[in-house]
C-alpha positions in Angstrom: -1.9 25.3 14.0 -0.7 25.3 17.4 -0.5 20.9 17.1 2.1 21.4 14.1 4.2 24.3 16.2 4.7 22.6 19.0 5.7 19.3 16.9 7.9 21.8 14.8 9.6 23.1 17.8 10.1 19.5 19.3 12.1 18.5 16.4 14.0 21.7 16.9 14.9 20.8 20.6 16.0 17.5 19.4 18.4 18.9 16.8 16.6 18.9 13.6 17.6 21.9 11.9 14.4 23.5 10.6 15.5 27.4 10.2 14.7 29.9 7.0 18.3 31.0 7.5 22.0 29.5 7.6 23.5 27.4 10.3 27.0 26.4 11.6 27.6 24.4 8.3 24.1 24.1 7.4 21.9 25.5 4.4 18.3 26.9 5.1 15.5 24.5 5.5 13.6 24.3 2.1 10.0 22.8 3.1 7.1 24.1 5.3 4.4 22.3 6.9 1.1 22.5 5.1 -1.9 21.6 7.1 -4.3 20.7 4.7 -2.9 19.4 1.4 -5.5 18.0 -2.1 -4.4 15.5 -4.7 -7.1 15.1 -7.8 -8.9 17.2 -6.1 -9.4 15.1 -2.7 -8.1 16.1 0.6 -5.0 14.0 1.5 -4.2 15.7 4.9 -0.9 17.2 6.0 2.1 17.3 3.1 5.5 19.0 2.9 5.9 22.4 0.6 8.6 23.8 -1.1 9.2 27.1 0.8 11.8 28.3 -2.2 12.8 26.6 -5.5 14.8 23.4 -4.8 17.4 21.9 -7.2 17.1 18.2 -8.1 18.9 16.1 -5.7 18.9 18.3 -2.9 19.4 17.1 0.9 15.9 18.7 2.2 16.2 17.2 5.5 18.0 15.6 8.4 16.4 13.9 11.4 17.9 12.1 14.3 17.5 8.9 15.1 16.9 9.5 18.8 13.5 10.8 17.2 12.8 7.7 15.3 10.8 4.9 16.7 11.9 1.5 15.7 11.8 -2.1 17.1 15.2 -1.3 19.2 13.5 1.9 20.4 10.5 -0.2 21.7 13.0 -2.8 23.2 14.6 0.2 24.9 11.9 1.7 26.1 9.8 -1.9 27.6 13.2 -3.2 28.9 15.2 -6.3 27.5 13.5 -8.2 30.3 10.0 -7.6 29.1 10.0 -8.0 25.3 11.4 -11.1 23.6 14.7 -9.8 21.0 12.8 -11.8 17.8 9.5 -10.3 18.2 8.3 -9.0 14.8 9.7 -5.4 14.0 5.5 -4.4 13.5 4.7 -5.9 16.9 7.6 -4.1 18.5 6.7 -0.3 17.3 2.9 -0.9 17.3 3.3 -1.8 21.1 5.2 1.3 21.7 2.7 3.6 20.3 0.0 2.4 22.1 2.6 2.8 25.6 3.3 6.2 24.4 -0.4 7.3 23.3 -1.3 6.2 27.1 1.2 8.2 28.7 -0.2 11.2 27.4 2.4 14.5 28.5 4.6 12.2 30.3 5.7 10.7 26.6 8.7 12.1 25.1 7.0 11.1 22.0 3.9 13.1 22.6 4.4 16.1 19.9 5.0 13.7 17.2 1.7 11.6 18.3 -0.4 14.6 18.7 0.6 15.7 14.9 -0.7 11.9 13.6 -4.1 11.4 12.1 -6.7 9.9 14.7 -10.4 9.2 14.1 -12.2 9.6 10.8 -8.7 10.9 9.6 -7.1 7.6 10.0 -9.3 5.9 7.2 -7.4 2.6 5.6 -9.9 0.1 4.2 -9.6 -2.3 7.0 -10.7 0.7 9.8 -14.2 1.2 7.4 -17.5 0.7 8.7 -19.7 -1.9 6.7 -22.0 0.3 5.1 -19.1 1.9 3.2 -17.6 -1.4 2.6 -20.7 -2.4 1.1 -20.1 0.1 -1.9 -16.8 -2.3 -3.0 -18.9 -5.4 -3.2 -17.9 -7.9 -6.0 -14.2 -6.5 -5.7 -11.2 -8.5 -4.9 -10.0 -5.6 -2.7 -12.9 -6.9 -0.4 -11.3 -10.3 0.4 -8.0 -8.8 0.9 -9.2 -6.2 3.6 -11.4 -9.3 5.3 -7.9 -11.6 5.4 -5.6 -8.3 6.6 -8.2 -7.8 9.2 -8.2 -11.4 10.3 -4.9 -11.4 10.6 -4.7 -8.5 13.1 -7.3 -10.5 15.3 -5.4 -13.5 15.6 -2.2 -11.8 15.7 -3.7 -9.6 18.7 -4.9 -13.0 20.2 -1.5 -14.7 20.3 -0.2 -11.7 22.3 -2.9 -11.7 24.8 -2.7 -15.3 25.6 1.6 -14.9 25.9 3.0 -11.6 25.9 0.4 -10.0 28.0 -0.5 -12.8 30.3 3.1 -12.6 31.3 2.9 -9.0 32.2 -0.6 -8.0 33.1 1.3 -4.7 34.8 3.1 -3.6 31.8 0.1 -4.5 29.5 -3.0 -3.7 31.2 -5.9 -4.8 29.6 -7.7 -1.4 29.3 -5.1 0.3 27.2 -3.4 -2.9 25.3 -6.9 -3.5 23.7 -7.5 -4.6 19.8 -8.6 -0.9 19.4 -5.5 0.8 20.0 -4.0 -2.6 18.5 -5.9 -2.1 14.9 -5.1 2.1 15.6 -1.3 1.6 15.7 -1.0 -1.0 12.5 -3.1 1.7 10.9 -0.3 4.4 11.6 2.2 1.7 10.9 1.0 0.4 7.8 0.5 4.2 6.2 3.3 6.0 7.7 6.6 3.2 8.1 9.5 3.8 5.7 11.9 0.9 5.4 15.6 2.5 5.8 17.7 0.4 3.1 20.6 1.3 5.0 20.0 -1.4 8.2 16.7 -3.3 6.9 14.5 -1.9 9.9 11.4 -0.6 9.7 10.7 2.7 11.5 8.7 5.6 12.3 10.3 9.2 10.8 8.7 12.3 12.4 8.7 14.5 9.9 9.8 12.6 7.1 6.3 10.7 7.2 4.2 14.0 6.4 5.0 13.6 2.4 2.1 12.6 0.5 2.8 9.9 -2.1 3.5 10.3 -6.0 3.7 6.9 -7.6 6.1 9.1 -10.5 7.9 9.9 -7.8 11.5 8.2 -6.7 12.7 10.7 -4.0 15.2 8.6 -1.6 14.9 8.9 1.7 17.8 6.2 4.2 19.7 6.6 6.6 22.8 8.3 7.1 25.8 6.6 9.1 27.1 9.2 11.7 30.1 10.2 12.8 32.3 11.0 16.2 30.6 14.5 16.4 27.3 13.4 14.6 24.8 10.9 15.4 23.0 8.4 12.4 20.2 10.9 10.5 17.2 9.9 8.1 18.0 12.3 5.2 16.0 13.0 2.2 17.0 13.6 -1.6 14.9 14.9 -4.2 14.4 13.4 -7.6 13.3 16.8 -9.2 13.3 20.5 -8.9 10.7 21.7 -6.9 9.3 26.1 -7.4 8.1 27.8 -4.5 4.9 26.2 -3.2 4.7 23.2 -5.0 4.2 19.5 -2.9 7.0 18.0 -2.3 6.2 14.1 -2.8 7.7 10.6 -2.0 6.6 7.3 -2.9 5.4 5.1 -1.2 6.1 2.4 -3.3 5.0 0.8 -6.9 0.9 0.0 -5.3 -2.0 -0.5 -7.4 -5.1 1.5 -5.9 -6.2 -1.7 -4.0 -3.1 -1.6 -1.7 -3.4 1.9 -1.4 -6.9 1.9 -0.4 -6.2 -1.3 2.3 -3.3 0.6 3.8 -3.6 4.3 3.5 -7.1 4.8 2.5 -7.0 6.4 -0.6 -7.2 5.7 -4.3 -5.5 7.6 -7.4 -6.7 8.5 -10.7 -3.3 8.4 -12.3 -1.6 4.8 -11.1 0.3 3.3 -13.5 0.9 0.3 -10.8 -2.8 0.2 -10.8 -4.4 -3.5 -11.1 -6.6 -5.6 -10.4 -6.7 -9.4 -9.5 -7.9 -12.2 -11.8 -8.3 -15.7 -10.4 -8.3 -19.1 -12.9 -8.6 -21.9 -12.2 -8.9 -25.3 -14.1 -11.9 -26.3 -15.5 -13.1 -29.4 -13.4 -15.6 -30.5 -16.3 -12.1 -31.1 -18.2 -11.4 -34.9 -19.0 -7.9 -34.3 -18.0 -8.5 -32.3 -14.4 -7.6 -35.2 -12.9 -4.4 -35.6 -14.4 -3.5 -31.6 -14.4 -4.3 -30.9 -10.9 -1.7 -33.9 -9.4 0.8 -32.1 -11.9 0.2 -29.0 -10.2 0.7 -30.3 -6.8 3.7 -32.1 -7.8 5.0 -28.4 -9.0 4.4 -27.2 -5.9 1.0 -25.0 -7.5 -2.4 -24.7 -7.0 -5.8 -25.7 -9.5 -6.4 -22.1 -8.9 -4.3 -19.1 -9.5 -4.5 -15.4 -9.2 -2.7 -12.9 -11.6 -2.7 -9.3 -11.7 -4.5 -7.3 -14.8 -2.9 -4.1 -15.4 -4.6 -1.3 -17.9 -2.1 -2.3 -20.6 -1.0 -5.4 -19.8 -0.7 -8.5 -17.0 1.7 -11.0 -16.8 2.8 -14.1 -19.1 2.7 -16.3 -16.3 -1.0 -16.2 -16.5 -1.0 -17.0 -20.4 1.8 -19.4 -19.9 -1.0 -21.3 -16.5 -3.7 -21.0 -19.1 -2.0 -23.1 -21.9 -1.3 -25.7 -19.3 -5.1 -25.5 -18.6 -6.3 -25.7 -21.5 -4.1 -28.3 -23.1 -5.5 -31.4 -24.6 -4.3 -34.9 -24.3 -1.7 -34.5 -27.3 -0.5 -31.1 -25.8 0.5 -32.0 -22.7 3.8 -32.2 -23.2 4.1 -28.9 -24.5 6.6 -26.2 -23.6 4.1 -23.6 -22.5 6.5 -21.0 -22.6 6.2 -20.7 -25.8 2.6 -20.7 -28.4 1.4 -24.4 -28.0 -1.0 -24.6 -31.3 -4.2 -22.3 -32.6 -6.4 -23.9 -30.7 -4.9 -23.7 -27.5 -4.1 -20.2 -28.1 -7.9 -19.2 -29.0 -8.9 -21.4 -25.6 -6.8 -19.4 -23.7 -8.2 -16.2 -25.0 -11.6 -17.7 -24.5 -10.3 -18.0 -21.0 -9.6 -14.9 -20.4 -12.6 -12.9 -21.6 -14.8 -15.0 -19.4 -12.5 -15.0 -16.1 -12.8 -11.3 -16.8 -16.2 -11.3 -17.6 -17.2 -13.6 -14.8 -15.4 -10.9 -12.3 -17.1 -8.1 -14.1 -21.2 -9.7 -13.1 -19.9 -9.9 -9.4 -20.3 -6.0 -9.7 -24.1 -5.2 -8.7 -23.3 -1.6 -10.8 -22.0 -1.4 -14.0 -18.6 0.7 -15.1 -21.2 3.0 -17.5 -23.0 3.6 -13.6 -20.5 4.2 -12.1 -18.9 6.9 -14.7 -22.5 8.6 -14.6 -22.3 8.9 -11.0 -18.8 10.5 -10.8 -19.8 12.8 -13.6 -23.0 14.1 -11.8 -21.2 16.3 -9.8 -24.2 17.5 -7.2 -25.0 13.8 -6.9 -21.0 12.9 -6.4 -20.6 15.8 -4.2 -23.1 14.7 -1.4 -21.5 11.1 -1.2 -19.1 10.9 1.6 -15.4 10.8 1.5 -15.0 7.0 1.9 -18.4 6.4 -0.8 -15.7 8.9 -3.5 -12.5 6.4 -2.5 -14.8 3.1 -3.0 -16.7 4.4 -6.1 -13.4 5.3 -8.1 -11.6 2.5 -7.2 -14.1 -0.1 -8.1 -14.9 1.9 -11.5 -10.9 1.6 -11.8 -11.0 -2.4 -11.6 -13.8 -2.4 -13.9 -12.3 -0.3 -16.7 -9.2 -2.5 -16.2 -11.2 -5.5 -16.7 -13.1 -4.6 -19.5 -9.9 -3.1 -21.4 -8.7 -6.6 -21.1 -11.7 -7.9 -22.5 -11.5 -5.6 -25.3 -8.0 -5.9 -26.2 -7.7 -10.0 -26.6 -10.8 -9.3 -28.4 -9.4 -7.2 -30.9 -6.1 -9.3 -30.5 -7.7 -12.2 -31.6 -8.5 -11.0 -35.3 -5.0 -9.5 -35.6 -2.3 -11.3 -37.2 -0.1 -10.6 -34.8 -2.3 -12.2 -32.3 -2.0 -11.4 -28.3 0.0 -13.9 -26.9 3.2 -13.4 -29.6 2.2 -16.5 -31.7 4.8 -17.9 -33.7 3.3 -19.0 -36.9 5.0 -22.3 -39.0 7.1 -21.1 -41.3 
């Protein structure tokens, strides 16, 4: 569309080398922007294709810092005068975008923000209206979005009662409102790369229109200039790419909850996928007392959360459990390591209730959830947000009741779950 032109030809003027044919030096630009772009089916906006086969490793792209927007950039543009030099690299850049979004044509930043999503494209968990986040209730993913989007508030707050109050002209109230505030954390939070190279977080025109592959390692830093070059983001692939095919990075190793709070989307093939289980001690237990001052001492809580992963979760939570569940003769035990049978079967009884207690919080079951996906003229009239929230709650679910099942099965096996050392 004419949005993407314009963008295109805005990186050209800026020196981003974007031509089907040979440069000075230079090999033919290998991608091309596609507008609209599906993943398992889903729409997932604007992505990167490979306009000819690429070899693994290839440099795809090169962009210039001058078109990067970081916290020195936002210093830059406010004056030194105006914002403090340790405000938080987030703070920085978000207050930038909302400058820039006001200045409309006047913004030398203007293609690039005319190219992000806005509106009902810009969908991260914390940006959804109640009746859709209604559909996650009993999930963890819940209290996560309520505690990201308190944070914003009071975050917002403390600028308004410094930053802003000492410069009413630079941050008028009618444009430097939590809106645009919440708007530019959700272009931050699902389009920021951290460059390795330096440590800073920044905004990469361009660069930031690749759709995320959690298989996916493609590197993207940046690139130390010279005396006749200036710094550039460059990107290299991890794999050969044919004609056509989506070009991917990754965003990182995020379970669906993550990527549902910050980008506002799920997958259906996450192998960081997971889901968090809280324990706590038993207060009914004789020792609780005891236990929880031990805790403290360590510097830990009477209540922990782990994360369950599909095919496994983490031996601290075993190792918390054995400490739980200890009796008075046990208590000295090295819970690194198996403790005794009972102990071991307490801390497998543990474990199928947490997860069973998680699993009633659901007011749908994972079996009602699987029939709803499957009925595809039902599925089909559900909105875009009621797919995301569906899957990912059937996701935690199956997650939780494969753990179940396993320490289950586990527990008749002679090999038992937690590695058991038997007496010799």
């Amino acid at each position: 569309g004419s949005v993407t032109r314009r963008f295109l030809n805005w990186l050209r003027s800026h020196g981003m080398y974007l031509e089907e044919t040979s440069g000075w030096g230079v090999e033919p630009h290998g991608l091309v922007v596609a507008d609209e772009t599906t993943d398992d089916f889903e729409p997932s906006g604007r992505g990167l294709l490979a306009r000819r086969s690429i070899p693994q490793g290839a440099r795809l792209f090169e962009v210039p810092e001058k078109l990067i927007l970081t916290k020195e950039t936002s210093l830059k543009t406010f004056g030194r005068g105006i914002l403090p030099e340790d405000i938080n690299e987030f703070h920085a850049i978000a207050l930038l975008l909302i400058r820039e979004r006001a200045q409309g044509g006047e913004s030398f930043f203007k293609p690039y923000l005319d190219i992000l999503p806005s509106g009902e494209e810009l969908n991260p968990l914390f940006r959804w209206k109640r009746e859709d986040l209604d559909l996650l209730q009993g999930s963890p993913t819940l209290v996560a979005c309520e505690s990201l989007s308190k944070k914003l508030r009071d975050e917002f707050q403390i600028l308004q009662e410094s930053l802003f109050a000492q410069h009413p002209q630079v941050f008028p109230n009618a444009i430097f409102d939590f809106n645009a505030w919440e708007w530019a954390f959700a272009i931050l939070f699902s389009r920021s790369i951290l460059l390795q190279a330096n440590g800073r977080i920044a905004l990469v025109p361009y660069a930031d229109l690749l759709n995320h592959n959690p298989f996916c390692s493609t590197f993207i830093d940046l690139q130390e200039g010279s005396w006749f070059k200036e710094p550039t983001v460059v990107l290299y692939t991890d794999r050969p790419y044919q004609q056509t095919q989506q070009v991917y990075v990754t965003y990182g190793q995020k379970a669906n909850w993550e990527l549902l709070l910050l980008y506002g989307f799920v997958l259906d093939r996450n192998p960081y996928d997971s889901v968090d289980l809280t324990i706590s001690l038993d207060a009914a237990d004789p020792l609780y007392e005891r236990k929880r001052k031990f805790l403290v001492d360590c510097g830990r809580r009477s209540s922990e959360t782990f994360p369950l992963y599909f095919d496994r979760y983490p031996m601290e939570m075993v190792e918390f459990l054995r400490f739980c569940c200890a009796s008075e003769e046990e208590m000295s035990s090295d819970f690194g390591d198996f403790v005794s049978d009972r102990n071991e079967n307490a801390v497998a009884s543990a474990i199928v209730g947490a997860c069973s207690d998680a699993l009633s919080r659901y007011p749908q079951s994972l079996d009602e959830d699987s029939k709803l996906i499957s009925d595809r003229s039902l599925y089909a009239m559900l909105s875009q947000n009621q797919h995301w929230a569906i899957k990912h709650r059937r996701s935690e679910k199956r997650i939780l009741s494969k753990t179940i099942a396993n320490v289950e099965k586990e527990k008749t096996s002679p090999t038992f779950l937690f590695q058991r050392k038997r007496a010799p």
